[in-house]
C-alpha positions, 0 to 999 in steps of 0.5 A, spaced: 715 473 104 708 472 106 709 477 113 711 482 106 705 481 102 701 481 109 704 488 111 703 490 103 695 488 104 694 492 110 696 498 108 692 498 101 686 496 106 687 502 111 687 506 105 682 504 101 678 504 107 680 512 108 678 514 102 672 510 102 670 515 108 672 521 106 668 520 099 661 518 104 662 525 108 663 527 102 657 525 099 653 526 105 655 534 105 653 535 098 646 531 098 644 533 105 647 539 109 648 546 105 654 549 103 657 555 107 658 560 103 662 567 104 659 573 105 659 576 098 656 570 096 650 569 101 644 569 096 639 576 096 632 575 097 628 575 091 623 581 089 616 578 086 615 582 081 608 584 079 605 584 072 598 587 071 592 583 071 591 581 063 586 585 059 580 583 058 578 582 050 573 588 050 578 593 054 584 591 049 579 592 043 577 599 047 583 601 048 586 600 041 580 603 038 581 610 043 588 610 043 592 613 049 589 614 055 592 618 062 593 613 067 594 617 073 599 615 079 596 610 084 593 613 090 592 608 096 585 606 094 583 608 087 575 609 086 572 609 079 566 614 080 559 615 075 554 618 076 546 618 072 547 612 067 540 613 066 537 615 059 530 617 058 523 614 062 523 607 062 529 606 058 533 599 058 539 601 054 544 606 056 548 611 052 555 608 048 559 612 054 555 607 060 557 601 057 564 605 054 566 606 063 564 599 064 569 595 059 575 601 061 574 599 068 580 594 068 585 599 064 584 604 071 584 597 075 580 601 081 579 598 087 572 600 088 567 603 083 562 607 086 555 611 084 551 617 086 544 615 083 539 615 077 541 608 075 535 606 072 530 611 068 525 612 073 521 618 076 515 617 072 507 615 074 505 611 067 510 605 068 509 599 070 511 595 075 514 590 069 517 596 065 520 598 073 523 591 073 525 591 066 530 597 067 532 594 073 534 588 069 537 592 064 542 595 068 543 589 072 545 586 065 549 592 063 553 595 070 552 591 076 553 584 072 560 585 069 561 588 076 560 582 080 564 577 074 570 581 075 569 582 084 569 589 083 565 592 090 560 597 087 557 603 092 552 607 090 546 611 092 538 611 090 537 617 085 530 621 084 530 616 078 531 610 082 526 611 087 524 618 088 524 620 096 518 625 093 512 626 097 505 627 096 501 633 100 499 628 104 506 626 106 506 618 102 511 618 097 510 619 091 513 613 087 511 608 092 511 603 087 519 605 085 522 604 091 519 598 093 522 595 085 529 598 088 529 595 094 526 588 092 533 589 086 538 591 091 536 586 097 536 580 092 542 576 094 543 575 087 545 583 087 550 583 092 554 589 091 559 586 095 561 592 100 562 590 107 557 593 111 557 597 118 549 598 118 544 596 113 539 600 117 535 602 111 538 599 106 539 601 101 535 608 102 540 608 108 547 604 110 554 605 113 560 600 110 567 601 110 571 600 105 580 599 106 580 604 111 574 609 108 567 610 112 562 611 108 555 613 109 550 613 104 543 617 105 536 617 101 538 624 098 533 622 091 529 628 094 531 635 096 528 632 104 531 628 109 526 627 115 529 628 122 529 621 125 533 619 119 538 625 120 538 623 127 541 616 125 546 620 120 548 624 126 549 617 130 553 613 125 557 618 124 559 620 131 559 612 132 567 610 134 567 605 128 566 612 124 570 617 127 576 611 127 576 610 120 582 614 116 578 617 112 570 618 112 566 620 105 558 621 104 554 618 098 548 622 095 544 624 089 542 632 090 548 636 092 548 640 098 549 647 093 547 649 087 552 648 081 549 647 073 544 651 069 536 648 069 538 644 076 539 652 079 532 652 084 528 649 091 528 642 090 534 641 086 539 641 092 539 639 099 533 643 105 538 646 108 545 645 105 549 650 110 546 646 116 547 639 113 555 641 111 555 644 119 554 637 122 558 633 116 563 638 119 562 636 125 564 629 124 570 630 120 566 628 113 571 629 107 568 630 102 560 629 099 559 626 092 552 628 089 550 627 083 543 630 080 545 637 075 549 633 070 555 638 071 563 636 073 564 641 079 570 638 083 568 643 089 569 645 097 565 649 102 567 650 109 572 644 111 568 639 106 570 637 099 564 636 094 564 633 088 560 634 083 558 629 080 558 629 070 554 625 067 555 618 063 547 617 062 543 623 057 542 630 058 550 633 060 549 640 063 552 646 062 555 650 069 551 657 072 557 660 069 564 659 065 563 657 058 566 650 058 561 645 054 558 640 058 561 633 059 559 627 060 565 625 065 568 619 069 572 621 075 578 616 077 579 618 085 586 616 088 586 617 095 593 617 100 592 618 107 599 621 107 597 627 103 595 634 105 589 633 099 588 627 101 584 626 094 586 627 087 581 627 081 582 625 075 576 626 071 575 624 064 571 627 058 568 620 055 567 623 048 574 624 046 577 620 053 581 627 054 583 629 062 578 635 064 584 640 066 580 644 072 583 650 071 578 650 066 572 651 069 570 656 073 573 659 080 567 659 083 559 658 082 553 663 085 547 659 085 541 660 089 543 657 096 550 658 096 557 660 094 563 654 092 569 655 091 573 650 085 577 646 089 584 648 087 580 656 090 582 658 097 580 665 096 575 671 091 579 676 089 575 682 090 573 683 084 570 676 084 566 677 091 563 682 088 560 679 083 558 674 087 555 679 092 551 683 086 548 675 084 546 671 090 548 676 096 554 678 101 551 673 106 551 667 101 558 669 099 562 666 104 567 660 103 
């Protein structure tokens, strides 16, 4: 009898013991080991998705007030480019359409905003070294701030406006004066424009940065001439390796190379020498030559290089040498693909009405005193355009 009850209390003990093991290895599996799953169970990885930044109150309250406004496709570096903000002499308050670019800038969301000249409203021997600080400090609160607050790279160059290279018959410059308050403004580090140098030679008259992948050259185009040891150092930076291995390679000035806007149509309005200087940005494979300078949009190519000719946002929009297209006060969105044949695409903006400028629109090409440039989309002049360009300027100013 008790061997029985002994038997009995054996067997209940081995199997509370086994079902005690199996329950830790079963615990132990779930807390700590992962589970094996079968093939079509395997977990796929997940895609972040990406919302754009939130808007800032002033751009949400510009959009609503504007409407729609074209939002081209992205390239692989988008610039948000402007040109000649400023308003008459000695001015600290910008056009509606300066401050308007400034607060849209985060609807196109640019990885870059950049700038060919005449920012400030200088240019003229009655002001005074306060007035000169009072235009530099206006624009700082209006442009250059806002960009700093949102950690936006801004390049630029000097305009005649800014700190005119103009000399005297004794070879001095003309507005001295100005161009010591502009290079006091930009090299402040308060003023950081945030780019990442290559060389800041002559800074800010003459610098190299780059820029996700892009070397960019900035040269003192604030007047029609370039002195030769300056333009030695253009040549050297541009043949430098860290230019020639760059994706793509773009030159910032104010004049253009060529003429292109009615008033803007003389000697002194343009660059000495443009057939010379295209040659040798040729050379060095450049791009394209942003300018400013004639208040008119002109997206543009000579030769191998493209040119763009920069509208205005500040007072005083042109009309073009020909075409009858009114003038604009523009913003251009640039989208670069390295991949693509164009290598650019331009998205330029009529500020007034936020309307995209359709290029076809303006004219195939512009005869002005120094040259011929043909509208970007144009590869060749029918012969009844040659023509007509040969009874303007010429033949031998004809070529494209």
């Amino acid at each position: 009898m008790r061997f029985s009850r002994f038997c009995v209390q054996l067997v209940l003990g081995i199997g509370v013991g086994i079902m005690l093991a199996l329950g830790a290895h079963w615990l132990y599996a779930a807390v700590f080991q992962s589970p094996i799953l079968s093939p079509d169970q395997n977990p796929r990885p997940t895609t972040a998705v990406t919302r754009p930044p939130e808007l800032p109150p002033e751009t949400k309250e510009l959009l609503a007030q504007v409407g729609h406004i074209v939002n081209p496709p992205r390239g692989d570096v988008r610039l948000m480019v402007i040109s000649d903000l400023n308003d008459a002499y000695g001015a600290t308050t910008y056009a509606p359409e300066v401050t308007k670019a400034i607060k849209l800038m985060p609807f196109w969301q640019p990885d870059m905003v950049v700038c060919s000249g005449d920012m400030v409203a200088g240019q003229y021997p009655a002001l005074t070294e306060a007035q000169m600080r009072a235009m530099w400090a206006a624009f700082d609160k209006t442009v250059a701030a806002p960009l700093r607050r949102a950690k936006m790279p801004y390049g630029f160059t000097l305009g005649n406006h800014d700190a005119s290279s103009a000399l005297s018959v004794t070879k001095k410059y003309l507005f001295q004066k100005e161009r010591d308050v502009a290079a006091e403004y930009w090299r402040d580090p308060r003023h950081d424009p945030g780019l990442k140098f290559v060389d800041k030679f002559e800074f800010p008259f003459y610098f190299t940065f780059e820029f996700k992948g892009i070397f960019f050259l900035v040269w003192d185009g604030s007047s029609s001439h370039i002195p030769p040891e300056k333009l030695a150092w253009v040549e050297k930076a541009l043949a430098s390796p860290r230019a020639q291995q760059a994706k793509m390679r773009i030159l910032l000035g104010h004049l253009p190379l060529y003429a292109v806007a009615i008033g803007r149509n003389d000697p002194g309005e343009v660059m000495e020498n443009a057939d010379k200087l295209r040659l040798m940005l040729e050379k060095y494979r450049v791009h394209t030559y942003i300018s400013g300078h004639h208040h008119a949009y002109y997206p543009a190519h000579k030769g191998k290089l493209q040119l763009l000719h920069m509208g205005i946002l500040g007072a005083g929009p042109r009309p073009l040498l020909a075409g009858n297209t009114p003038p604009w006060k523009t913003l251009t969105i640039l989208d670069i693909r390295f991949n693509s044949p164009e290598l650019t695409t331009y998205t330029t903006y009529d500020m007034q009405t936020m309307q995209v400028i359709d290029q076809t629109l303006l004219p195939r090409f512009i005869a002005g005193h120094n040259g011929m440039v043909l509208r970007r989309d144009v590869q060749q002049l029918t012969a009844s355009e040659q023509q007509l360009c040969e009874q303007q300027i010429g033949a031998a100013l004809c070529t494209a």
